[in-house]
N, C-alpha and C positions, 0 to 999 in steps of 0.2 A: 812512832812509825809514820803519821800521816805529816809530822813537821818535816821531817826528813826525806817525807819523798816528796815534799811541795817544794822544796829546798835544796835539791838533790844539785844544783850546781855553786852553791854556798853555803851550805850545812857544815857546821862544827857540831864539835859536841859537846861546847860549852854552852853555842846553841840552845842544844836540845835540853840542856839540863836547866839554863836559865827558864827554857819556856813552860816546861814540866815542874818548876818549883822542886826540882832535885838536886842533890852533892852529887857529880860524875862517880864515886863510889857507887850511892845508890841506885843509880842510871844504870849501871854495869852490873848489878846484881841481878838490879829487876829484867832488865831486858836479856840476861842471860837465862833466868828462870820461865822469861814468859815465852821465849825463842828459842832456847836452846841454841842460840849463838852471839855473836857477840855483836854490840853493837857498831864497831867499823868493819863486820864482815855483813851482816845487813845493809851497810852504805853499800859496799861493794856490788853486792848484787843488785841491789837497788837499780845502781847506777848501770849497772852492764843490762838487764833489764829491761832500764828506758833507753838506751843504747839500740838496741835490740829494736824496740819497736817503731823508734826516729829513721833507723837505716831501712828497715820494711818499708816505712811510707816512700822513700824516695826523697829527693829535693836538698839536700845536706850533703855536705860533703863530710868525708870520716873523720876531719879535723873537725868541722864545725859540730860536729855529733859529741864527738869526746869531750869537745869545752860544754856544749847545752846539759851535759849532765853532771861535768866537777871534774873533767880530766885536764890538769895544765898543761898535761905532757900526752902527745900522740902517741908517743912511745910506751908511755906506762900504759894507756889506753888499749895499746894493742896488744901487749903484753899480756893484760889482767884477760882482754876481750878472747884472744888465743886459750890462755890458761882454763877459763870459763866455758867455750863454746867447744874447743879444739879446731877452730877454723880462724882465720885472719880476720877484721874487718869486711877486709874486700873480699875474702872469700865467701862468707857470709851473705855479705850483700850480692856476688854474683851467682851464689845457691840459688835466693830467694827470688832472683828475679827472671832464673832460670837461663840467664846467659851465656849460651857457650864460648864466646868469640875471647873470655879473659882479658876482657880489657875493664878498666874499673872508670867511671866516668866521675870520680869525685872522688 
């Protein structure tokens, strides 16, 4: 878990298996046992997560948030971040910033 979120914009999980001295078999045992999920849905949230907290600070724009964390695609980014949050990106970021005017500056 801590390789994965140090890594969260280049993580595999052959990665993770080289770094842990494990077979992705037993990567996917263990980490199903010890999380009760699996380990590319841990990415997942991982990554929406640090997403999350990148957009709160400000300074990024929603493209550049989605690649700082492992997303190649804006789209899949917004996609998963929608699926996760039920809000847009930008909706998100304009909740948090308490913005009425809906304009999204990034």
């Amino acid at each position: 878990m801590r390789y994965t979120d140090s890594h969260l914009d280049t993580v595999s999980l052959d990665a993770v298996c080289r770094t842990n001295s494990v077979s992705e078999r037993t990567l996917r045992r263990r980490f199903r046992a010890a999380t009760d999920m699996t380990w590319r849905q841990y990415l997942l949230q991982s990554r929406l997560l640090a997403a999350m907290t990148l957009m709160d600070r400000g300074g990024s724009t929603v493209h550049g948030v989605a690649r700082a964390v492992g997303f190649e695609s804006p789209s899949a980014f917004s996609r998963a971040f929608r699926e996760y949050t039920g809000q847009t990106p930008t909706q998100f970021r304009r909740n948090r910033r308490g913005d009425a005017t809906g304009i999204d500056s990034g």
